[in-house]
Backbone as numpy.savetxt, mean C-alpha at the origin, in Angstrom:
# Nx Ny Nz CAx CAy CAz Cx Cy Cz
6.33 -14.11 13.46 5.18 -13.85 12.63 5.24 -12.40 12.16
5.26 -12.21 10.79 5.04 -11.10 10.06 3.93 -10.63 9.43
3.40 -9.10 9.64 2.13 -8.60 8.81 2.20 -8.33 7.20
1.72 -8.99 6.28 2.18 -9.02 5.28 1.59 -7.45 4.53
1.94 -6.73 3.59 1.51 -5.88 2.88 1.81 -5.97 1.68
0.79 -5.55 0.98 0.81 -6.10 -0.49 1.41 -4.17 -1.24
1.78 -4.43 -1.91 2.01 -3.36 -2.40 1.65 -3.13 -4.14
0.31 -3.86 -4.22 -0.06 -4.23 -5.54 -1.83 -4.07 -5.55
-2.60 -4.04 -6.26 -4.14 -3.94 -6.21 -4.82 -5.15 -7.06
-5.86 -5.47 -6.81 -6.26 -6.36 -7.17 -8.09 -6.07 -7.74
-8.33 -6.39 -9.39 -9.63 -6.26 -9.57 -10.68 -6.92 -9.07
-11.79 -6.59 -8.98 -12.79 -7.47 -8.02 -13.61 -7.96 -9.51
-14.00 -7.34 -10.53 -13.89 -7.81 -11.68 -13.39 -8.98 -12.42
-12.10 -8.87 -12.58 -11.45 -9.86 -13.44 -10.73 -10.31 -13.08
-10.41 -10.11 -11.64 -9.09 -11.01 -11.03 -7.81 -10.40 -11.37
-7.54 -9.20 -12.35 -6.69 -8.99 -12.68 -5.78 -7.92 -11.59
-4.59 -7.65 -11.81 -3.59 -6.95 -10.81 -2.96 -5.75 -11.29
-2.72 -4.72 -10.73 -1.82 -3.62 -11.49 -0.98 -3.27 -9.83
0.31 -2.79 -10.34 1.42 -2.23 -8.94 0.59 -1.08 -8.68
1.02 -0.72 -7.63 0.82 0.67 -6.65 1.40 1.40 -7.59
2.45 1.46 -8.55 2.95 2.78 -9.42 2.42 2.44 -10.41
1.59 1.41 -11.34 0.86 1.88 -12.34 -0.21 2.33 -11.61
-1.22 1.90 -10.50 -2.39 2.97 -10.36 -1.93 4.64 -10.08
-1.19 4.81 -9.22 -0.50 6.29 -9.40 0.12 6.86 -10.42
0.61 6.25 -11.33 0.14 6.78 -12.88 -0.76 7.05 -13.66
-1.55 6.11 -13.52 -2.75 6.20 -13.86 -3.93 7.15 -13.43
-4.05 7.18 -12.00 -5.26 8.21 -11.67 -4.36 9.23 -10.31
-3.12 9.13 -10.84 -2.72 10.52 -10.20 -3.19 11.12 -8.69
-3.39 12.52 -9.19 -4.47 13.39 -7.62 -5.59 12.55 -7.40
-6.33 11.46 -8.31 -7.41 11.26 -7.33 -7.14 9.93 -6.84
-6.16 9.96 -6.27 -5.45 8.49 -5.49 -5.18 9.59 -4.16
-5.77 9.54 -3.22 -5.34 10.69 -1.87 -4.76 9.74 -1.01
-4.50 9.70 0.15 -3.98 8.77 1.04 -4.45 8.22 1.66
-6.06 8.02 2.01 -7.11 7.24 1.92 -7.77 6.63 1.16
-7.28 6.76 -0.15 -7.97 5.82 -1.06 -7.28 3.94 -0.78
-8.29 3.35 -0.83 -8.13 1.93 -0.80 -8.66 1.18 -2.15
-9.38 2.04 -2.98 -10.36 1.31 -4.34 -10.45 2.40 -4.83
-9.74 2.23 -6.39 -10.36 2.82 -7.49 -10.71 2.24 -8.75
-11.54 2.66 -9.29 -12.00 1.50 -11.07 -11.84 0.23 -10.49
-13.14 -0.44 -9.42 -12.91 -2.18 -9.07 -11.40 -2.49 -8.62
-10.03 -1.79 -8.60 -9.39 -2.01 -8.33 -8.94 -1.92 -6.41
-8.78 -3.13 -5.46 -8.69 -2.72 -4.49 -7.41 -3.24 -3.90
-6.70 -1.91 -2.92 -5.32 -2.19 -2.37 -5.48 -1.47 -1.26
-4.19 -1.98 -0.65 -3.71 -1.07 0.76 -3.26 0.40 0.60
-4.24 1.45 0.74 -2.92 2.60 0.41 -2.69 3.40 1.82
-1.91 4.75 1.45 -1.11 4.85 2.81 -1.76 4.87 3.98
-3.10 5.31 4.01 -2.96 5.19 5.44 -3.40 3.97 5.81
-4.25 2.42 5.09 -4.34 1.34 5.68 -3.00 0.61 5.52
-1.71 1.04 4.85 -0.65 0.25 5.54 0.43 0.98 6.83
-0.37 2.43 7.36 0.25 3.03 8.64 -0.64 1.94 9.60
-2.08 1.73 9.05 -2.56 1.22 10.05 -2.37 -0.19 10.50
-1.73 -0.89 9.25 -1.25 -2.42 9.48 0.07 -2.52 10.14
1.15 -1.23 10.05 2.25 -0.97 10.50 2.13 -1.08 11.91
1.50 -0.16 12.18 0.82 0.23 13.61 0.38 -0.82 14.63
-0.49 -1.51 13.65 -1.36 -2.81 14.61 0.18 -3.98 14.58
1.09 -4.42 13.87 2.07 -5.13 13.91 2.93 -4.66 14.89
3.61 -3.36 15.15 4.31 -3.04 16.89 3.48 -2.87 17.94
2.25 -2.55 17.52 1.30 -2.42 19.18 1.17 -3.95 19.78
1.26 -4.61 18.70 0.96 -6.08 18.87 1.74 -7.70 19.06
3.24 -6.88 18.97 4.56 -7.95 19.26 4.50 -8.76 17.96
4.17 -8.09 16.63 4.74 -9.08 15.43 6.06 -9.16 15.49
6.26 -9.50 14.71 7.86 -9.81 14.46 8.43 -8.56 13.41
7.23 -8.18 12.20 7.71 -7.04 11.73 6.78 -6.20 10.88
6.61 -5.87 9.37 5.77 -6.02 8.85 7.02 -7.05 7.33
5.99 -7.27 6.42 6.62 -7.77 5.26 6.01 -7.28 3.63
7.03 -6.44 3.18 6.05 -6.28 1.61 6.30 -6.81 0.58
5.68 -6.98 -0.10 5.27 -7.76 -1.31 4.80 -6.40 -1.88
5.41 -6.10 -3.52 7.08 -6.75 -3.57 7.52 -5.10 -3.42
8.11 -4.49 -2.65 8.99 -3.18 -2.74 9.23 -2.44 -3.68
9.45 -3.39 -4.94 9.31 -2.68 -6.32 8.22 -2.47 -7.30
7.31 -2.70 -6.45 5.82 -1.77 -7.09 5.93 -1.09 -6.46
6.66 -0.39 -5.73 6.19 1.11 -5.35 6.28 1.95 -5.95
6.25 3.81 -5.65 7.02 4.54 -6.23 8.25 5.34 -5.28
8.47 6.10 -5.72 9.71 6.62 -5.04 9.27 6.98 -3.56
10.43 6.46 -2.35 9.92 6.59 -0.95 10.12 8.68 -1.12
10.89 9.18 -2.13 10.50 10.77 -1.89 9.16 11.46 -1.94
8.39 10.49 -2.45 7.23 10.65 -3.33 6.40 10.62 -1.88
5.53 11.58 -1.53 4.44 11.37 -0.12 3.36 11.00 -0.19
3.35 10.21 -1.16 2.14 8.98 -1.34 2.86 7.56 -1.50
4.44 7.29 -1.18 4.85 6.22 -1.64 4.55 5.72 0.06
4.24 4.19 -0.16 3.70 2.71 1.03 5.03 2.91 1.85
6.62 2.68 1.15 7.27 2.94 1.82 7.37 3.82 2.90
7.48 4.92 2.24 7.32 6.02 3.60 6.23 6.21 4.57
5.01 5.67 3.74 4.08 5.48 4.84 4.38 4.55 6.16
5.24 3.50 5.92 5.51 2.42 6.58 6.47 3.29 8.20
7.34 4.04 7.13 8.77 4.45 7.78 8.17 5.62 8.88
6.84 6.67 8.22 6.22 7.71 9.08 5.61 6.44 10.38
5.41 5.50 9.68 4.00 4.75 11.12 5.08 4.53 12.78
6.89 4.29 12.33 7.12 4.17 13.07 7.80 4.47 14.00
């Protein structure tokens, strides 16, 4: 059993979706590493996927799993999910 992570946001509005690198294009500095919702848009950001990372080895998952790797942005980047993933463990 795997913890899934989305690496994508989802409107509460319209149902509609944008990647983790169009919202960090989009609203830049005011995306911090606690943001989870911006503009109706809501996702995992870094620190609720350290914390899904986290709860998946404290807890004998099998791993975590993302959906899809290529919405991210660059793991150099210290707001990219990736590296959040890679710091959790």
């Amino acid at each position: 059993l795997t913890m899934g992570l989305p690496f994508y946001s989802r409107s509460t509005r319209t149902g509609d979706w944008k990647t983790y690198e169009d919202l960090i294009k989009m609203y830049g500095k005011k995306l911090t590493k606690s943001t989870d919702e911006i503009d109706e848009h809501y996702f995992n950001g870094y620190k609720m996927i350290q914390k899904k990372t986290r709860y998946a080895l404290q807890n004998g998952l099998g791993g975590v799993m993302i959906w899809e790797v290529g919405q991210d942005i660059h793991p150099s980047n210290k707001k990219s999910l990736l590296r959040a993933i890679t710091k959790a463990i």
